[in-house]
BAKOL-35884 format. One record per residue: residue number from 1; x, y, z of N, C-alpha, C in turn. Coordinates in steps of 0.2 Angstrom, whole numbers, plus 5000, padded with zeros to 4 digits. Layout:
N
+-----+------+------+------+------+------+------+------+------+------+
!   n !   nu !   nv !   nw !  cau !  cav !  caw !   cu !   cv !   cw !
+-----+------+------+------+------+------+------+------+------+------+
! NUM !    X !    Y !    Z !    X !    Y !    Z !    X !    Y !    Z !
...
+-----+------+------+------+------+------+------+------+------+------+
end
This chain:
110
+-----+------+------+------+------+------+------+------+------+------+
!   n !   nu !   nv !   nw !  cau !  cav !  caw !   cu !   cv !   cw !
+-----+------+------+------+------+------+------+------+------+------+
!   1 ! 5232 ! 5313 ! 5744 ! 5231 ! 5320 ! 5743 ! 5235 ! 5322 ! 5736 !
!   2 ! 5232 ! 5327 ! 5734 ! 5235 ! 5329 ! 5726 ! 5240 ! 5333 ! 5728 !
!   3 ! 5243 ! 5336 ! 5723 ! 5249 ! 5340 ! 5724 ! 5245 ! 5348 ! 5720 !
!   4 ! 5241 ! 5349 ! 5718 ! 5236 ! 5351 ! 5715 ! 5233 ! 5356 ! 5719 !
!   5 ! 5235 ! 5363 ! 5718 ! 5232 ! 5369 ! 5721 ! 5229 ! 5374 ! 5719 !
!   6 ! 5223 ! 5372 ! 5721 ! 5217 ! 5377 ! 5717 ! 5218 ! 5385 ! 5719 !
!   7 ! 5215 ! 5389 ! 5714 ! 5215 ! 5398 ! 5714 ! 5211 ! 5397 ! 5719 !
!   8 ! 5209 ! 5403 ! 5721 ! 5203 ! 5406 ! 5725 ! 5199 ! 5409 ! 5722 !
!   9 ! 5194 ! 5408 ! 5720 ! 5190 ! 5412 ! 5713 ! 5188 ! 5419 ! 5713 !
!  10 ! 5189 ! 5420 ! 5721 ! 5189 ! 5428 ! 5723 ! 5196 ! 5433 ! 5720 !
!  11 ! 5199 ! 5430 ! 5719 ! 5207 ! 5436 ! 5717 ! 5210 ! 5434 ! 5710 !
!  12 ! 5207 ! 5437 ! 5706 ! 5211 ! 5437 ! 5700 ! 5218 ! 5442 ! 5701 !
!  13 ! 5222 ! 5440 ! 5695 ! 5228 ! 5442 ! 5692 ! 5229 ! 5448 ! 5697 !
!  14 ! 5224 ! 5453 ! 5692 ! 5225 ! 5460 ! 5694 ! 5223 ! 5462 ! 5700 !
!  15 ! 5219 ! 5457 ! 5702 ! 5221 ! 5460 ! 5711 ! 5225 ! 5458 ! 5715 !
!  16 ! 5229 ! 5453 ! 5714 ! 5235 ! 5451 ! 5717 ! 5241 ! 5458 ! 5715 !
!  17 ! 5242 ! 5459 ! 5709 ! 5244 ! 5464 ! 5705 ! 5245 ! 5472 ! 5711 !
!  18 ! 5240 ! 5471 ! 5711 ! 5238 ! 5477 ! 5715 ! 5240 ! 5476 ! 5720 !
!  19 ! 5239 ! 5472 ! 5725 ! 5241 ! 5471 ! 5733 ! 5246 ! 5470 ! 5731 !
!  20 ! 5252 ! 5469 ! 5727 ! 5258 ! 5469 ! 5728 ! 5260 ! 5476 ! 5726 !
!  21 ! 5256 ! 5479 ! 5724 ! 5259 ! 5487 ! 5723 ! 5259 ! 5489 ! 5728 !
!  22 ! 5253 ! 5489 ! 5730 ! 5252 ! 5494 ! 5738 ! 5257 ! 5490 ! 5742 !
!  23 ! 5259 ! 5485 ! 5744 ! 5263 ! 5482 ! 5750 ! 5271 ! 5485 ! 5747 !
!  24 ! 5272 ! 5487 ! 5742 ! 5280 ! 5488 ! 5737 ! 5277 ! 5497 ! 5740 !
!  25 ! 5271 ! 5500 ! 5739 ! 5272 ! 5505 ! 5742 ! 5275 ! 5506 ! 5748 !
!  26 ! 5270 ! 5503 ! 5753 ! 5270 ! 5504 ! 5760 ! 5279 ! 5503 ! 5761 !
!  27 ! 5282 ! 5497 ! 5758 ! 5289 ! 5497 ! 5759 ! 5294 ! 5501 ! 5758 !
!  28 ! 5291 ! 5503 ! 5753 ! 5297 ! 5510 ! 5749 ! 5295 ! 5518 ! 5757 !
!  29 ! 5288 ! 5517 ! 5759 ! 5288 ! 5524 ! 5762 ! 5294 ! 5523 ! 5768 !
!  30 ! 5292 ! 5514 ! 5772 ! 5296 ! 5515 ! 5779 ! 5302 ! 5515 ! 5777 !
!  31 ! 5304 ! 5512 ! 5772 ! 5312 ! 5511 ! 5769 ! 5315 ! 5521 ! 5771 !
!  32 ! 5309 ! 5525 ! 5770 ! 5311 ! 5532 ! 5769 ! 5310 ! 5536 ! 5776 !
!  33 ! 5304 ! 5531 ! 5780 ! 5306 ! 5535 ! 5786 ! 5311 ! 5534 ! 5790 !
!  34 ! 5314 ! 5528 ! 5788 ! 5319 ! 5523 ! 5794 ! 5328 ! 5526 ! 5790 !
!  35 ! 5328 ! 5530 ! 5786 ! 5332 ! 5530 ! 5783 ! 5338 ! 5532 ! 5788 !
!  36 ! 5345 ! 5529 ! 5789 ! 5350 ! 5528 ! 5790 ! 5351 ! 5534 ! 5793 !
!  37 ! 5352 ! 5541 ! 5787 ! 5354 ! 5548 ! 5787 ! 5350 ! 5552 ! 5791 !
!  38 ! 5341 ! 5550 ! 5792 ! 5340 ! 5554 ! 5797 ! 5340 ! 5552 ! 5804 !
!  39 ! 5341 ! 5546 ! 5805 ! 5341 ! 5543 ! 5813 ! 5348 ! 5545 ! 5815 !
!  40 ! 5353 ! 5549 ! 5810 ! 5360 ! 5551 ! 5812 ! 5360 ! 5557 ! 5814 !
!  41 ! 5357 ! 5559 ! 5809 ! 5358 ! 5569 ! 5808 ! 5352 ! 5569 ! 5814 !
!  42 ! 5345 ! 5568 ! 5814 ! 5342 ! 5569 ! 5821 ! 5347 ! 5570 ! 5828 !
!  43 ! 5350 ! 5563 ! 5828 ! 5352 ! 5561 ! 5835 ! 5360 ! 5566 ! 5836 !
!  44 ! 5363 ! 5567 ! 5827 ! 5369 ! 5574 ! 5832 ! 5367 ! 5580 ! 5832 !
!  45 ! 5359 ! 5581 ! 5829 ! 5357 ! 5589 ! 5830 ! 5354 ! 5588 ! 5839 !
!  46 ! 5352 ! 5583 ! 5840 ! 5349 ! 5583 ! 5847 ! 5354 ! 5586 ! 5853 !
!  47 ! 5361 ! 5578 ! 5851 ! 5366 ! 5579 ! 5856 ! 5371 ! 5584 ! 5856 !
!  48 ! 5370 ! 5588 ! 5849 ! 5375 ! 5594 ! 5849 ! 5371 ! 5598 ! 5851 !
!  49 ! 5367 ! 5600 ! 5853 ! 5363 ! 5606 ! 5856 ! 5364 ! 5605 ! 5863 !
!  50 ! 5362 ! 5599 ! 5865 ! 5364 ! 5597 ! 5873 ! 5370 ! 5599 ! 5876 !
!  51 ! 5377 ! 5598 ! 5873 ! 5383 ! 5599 ! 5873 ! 5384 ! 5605 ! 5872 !
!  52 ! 5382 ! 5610 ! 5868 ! 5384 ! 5616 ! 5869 ! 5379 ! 5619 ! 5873 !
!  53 ! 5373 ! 5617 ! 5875 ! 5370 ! 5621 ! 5883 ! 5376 ! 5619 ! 5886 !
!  54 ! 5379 ! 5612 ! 5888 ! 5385 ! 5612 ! 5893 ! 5389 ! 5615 ! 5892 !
!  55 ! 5391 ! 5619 ! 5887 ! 5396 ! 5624 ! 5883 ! 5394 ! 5631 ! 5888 !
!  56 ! 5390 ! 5631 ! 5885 ! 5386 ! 5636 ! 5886 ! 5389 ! 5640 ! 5894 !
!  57 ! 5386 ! 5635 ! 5897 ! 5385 ! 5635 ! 5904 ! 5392 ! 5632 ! 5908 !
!  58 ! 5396 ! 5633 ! 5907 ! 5405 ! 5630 ! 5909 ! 5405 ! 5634 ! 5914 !
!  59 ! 5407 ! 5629 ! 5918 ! 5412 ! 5635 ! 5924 ! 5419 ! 5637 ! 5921 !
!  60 ! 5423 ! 5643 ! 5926 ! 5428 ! 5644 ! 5923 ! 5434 ! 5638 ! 5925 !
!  61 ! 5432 ! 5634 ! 5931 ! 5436 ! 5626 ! 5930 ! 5435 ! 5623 ! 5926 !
!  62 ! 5429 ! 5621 ! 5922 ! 5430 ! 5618 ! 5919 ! 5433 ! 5619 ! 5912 !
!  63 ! 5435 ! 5625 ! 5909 ! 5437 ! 5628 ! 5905 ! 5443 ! 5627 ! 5906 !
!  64 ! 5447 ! 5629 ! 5912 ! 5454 ! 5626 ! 5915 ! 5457 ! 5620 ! 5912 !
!  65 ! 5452 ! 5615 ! 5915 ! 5453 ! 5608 ! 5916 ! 5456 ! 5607 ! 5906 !
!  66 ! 5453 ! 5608 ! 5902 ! 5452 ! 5611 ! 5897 ! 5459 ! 5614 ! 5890 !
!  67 ! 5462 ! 5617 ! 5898 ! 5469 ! 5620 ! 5895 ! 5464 ! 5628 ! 5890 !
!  68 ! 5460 ! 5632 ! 5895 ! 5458 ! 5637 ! 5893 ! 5452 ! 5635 ! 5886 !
!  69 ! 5452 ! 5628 ! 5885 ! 5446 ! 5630 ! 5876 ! 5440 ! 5625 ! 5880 !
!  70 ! 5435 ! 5631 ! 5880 ! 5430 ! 5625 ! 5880 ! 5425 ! 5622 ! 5877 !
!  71 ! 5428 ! 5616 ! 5878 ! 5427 ! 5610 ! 5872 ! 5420 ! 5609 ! 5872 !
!  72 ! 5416 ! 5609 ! 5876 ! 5410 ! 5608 ! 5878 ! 5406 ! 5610 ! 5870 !
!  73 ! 5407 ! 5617 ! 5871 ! 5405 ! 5621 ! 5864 ! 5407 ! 5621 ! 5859 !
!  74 ! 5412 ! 5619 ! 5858 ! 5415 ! 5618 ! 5851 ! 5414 ! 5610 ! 5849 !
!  75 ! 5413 ! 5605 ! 5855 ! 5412 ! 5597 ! 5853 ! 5403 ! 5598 ! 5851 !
!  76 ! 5399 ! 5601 ! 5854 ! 5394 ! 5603 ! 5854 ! 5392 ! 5606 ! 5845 !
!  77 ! 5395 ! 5611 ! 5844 ! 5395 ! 5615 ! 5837 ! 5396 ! 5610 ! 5832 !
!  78 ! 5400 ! 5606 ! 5833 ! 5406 ! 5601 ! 5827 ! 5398 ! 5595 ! 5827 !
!  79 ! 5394 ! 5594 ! 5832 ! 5392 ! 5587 ! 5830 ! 5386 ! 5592 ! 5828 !
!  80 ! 5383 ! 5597 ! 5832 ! 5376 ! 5600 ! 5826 ! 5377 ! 5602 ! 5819 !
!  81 ! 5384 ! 5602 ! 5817 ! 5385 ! 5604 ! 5811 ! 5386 ! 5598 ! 5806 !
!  82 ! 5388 ! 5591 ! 5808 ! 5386 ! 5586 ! 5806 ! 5379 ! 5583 ! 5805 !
!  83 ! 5378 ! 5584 ! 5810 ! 5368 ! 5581 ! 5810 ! 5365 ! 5585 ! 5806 !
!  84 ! 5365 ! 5592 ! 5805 ! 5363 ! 5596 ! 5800 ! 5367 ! 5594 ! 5793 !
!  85 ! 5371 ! 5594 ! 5789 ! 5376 ! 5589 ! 5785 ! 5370 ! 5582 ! 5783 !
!  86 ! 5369 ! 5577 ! 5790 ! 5367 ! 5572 ! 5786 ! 5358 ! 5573 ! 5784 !
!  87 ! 5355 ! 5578 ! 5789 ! 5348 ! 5582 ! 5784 ! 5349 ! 5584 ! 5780 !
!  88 ! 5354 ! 5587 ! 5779 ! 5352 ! 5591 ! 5771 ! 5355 ! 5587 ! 5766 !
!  89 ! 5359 ! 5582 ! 5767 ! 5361 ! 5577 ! 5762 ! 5353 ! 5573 ! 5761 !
!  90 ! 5351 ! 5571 ! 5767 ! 5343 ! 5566 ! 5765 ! 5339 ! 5569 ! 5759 !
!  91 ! 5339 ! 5578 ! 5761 ! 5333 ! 5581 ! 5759 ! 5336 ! 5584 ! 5750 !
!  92 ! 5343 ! 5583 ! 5751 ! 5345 ! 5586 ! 5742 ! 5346 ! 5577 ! 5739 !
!  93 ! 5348 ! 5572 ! 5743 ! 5350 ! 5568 ! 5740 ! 5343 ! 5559 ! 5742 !
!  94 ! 5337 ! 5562 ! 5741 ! 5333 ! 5556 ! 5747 ! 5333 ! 5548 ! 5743 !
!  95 ! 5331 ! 5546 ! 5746 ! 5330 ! 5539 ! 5745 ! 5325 ! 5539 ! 5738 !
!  96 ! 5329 ! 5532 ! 5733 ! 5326 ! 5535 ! 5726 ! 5318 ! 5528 ! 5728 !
!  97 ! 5313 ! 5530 ! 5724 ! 5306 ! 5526 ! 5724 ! 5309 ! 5517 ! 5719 !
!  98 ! 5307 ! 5514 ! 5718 ! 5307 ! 5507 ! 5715 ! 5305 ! 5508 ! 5710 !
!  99 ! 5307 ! 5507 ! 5703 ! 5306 ! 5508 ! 5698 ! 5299 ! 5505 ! 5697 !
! 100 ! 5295 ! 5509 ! 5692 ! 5287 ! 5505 ! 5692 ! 5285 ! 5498 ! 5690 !
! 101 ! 5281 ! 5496 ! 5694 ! 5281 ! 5487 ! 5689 ! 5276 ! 5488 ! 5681 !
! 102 ! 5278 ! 5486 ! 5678 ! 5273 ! 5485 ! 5673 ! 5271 ! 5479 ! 5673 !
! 103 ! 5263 ! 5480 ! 5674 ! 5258 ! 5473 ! 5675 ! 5260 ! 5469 ! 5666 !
! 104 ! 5262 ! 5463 ! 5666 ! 5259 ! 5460 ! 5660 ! 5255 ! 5461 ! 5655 !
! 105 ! 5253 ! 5460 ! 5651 ! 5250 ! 5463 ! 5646 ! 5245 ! 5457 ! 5645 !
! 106 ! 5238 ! 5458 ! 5648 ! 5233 ! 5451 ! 5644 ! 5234 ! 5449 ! 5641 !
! 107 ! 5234 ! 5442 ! 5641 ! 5231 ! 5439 ! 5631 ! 5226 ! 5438 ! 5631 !
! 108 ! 5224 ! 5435 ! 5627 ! 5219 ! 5434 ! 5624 ! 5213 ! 5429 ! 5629 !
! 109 ! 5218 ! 5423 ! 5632 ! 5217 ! 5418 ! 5635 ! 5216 ! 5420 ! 5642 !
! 110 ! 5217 ! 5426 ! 5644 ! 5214 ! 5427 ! 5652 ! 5211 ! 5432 ! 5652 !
+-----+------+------+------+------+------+------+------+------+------+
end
């Protein structure tokens, strides 16, 4: 056996070129939905809402328990106002794109 690896006559240069664009796109998109900052800020806007319904809704014991503050709502407030912090960091600061490729320049000989 040779060592010797033939092209496929169907795919020149420039369509390799190109499938690698699109595949450099599709990565940069997920790269942007998966982003760190919004799986953060989603998940303390979620569970800071939840915790100030339990805020919300305290008994007077458990405000007691408490030493009079209830924490429910103010632990609640403190983590919505973080989760919103790490969206609007995403959305003034987002994930930069891949600088463009520049395809090669033909010569003369392809």
């Amino acid at each position: 056996m040779s060592e010797h690896h033939e092209r496929h006559p169907a795919y020149s240069e420039r369509d390799v070129q190109r499938e690698v664009s699109e595949l450099e796109t599709k990565s940069t998109t997920a790269a942007r939905l998966f982003d760190i900052r919004r799986i953060i800020g989603v998940l303390f806007v979620l569970y800071g809402v939840i915790v100030m319904i339990a805020g919300f809704t305290a008994s007077d014991a458990d405000i007691d328990k408490a030493e009079g503050v209830n924490i429910n709502l103010w632990t609640g407030l403190g983590m919505l106002l973080l989760g919103l912090f790490f969206l609007v960091w995403l959305k003034l600061r987002p994930t930069a794109p891949p600088p463009p490729r520049v395809p090669p320049e033909e010569g003369p000989g392809m």
